[in-house]
C-alpha positions as CSV (number, residue, x, y, z in Angstrom):
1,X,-4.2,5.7,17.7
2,X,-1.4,7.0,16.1
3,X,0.1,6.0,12.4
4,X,3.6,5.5,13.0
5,X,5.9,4.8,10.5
6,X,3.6,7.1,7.9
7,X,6.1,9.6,7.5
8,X,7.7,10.3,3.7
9,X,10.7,12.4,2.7
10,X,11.4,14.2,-0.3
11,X,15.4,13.6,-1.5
12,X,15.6,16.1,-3.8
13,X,18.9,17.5,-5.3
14,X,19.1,21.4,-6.3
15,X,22.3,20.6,-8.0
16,X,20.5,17.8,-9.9
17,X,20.6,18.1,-13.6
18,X,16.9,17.2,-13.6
19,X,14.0,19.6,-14.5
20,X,12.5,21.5,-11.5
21,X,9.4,19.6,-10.5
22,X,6.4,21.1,-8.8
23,X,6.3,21.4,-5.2
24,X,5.0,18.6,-3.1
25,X,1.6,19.3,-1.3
26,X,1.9,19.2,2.6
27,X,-1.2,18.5,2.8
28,X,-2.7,15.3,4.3
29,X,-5.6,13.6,3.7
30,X,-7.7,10.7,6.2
31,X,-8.9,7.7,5.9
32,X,-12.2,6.7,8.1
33,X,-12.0,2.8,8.7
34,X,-15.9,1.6,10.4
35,X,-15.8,-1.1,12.1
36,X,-18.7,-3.2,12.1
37,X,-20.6,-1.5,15.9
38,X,-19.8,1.8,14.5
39,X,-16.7,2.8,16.4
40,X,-14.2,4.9,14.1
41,X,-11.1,5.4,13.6
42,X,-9.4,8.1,11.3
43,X,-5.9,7.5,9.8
44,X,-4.0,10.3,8.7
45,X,-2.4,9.3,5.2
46,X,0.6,11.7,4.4
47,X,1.8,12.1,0.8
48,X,4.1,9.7,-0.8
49,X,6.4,9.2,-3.9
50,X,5.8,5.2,-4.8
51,X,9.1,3.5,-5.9
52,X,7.1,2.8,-9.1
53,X,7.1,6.8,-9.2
54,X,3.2,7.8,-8.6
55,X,2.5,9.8,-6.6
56,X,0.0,9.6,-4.0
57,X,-0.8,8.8,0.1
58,X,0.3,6.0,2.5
59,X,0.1,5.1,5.7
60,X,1.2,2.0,8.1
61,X,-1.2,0.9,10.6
62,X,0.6,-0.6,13.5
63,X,-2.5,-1.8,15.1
64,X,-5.4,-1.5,17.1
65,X,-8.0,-3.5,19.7
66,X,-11.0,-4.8,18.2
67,X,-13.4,-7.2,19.9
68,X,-10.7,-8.7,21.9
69,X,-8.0,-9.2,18.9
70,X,-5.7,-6.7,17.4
71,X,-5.8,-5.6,13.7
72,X,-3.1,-4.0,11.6
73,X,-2.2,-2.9,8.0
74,X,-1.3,-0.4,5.5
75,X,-4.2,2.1,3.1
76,X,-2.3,3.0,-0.3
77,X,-4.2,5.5,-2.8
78,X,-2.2,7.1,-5.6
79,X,-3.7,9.1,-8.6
80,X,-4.2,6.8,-11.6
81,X,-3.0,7.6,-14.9
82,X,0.4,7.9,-16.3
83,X,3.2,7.2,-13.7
84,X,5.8,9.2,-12.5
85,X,9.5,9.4,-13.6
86,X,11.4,6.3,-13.1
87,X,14.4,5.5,-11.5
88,X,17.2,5.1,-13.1
C-alpha cells in the first residue's frame, strides 16, 4: 500500500527578510491502522506545515480492500500548543 499524495515541500526564501527558522526534521513517523481480524497496515506520515501554520504530519490514504469494499482517508497529527506564524 503506498500513501500517495503524502509528500510536503518547504518554500522557503534565503533572500526573505524573515528570521532564520530551525530546520525541518526529515524524519517520518507511522501510523498502524488495525483492522478489526488483525490485518495491518502502516502509513508513513511525512512532516507538514498546516496552512493554519502548525506544524506537524499528514498523510492521504488513497485506499485499500477490506472485506470486499475499499476504504480511504487522510491521518493529521500536529503538536498542540501555540501555532505557527501566519500568513500574511
Amino acid at each position: 500500500m503506498s500513501a500517495d499524495g503524502a509528500t510536503t515541500t518547504n518554500n522557503t526564501n534565503p533572500s526573505s527578510s524573515s528570521p532564520p527558522s530551525k530546520p525541518k526534521s526529515n524524519k517520518i513517523a507511522f501510523a498502524v491502522i488495525r483492522m478489526p481480524d488483525g490485518i495491518e497496515h502502516e502509513i508513513p506520515l511525512p512532516p507538514k506545515t498546516f496552512s493554519s501554520g502548525r506544524e506537524g504530519c499528514y498523510a492521504q490514504i488513497p485506499g485499500f480492500f477490506y472485506n470486499d469494499e475499499v476504504y480511504g482517508g487522510q491521518i493529521q497529527v500536529w503538536k498542540k500548543g501555540e501555532k505557527g506564524q501566519q500568513k500574511a
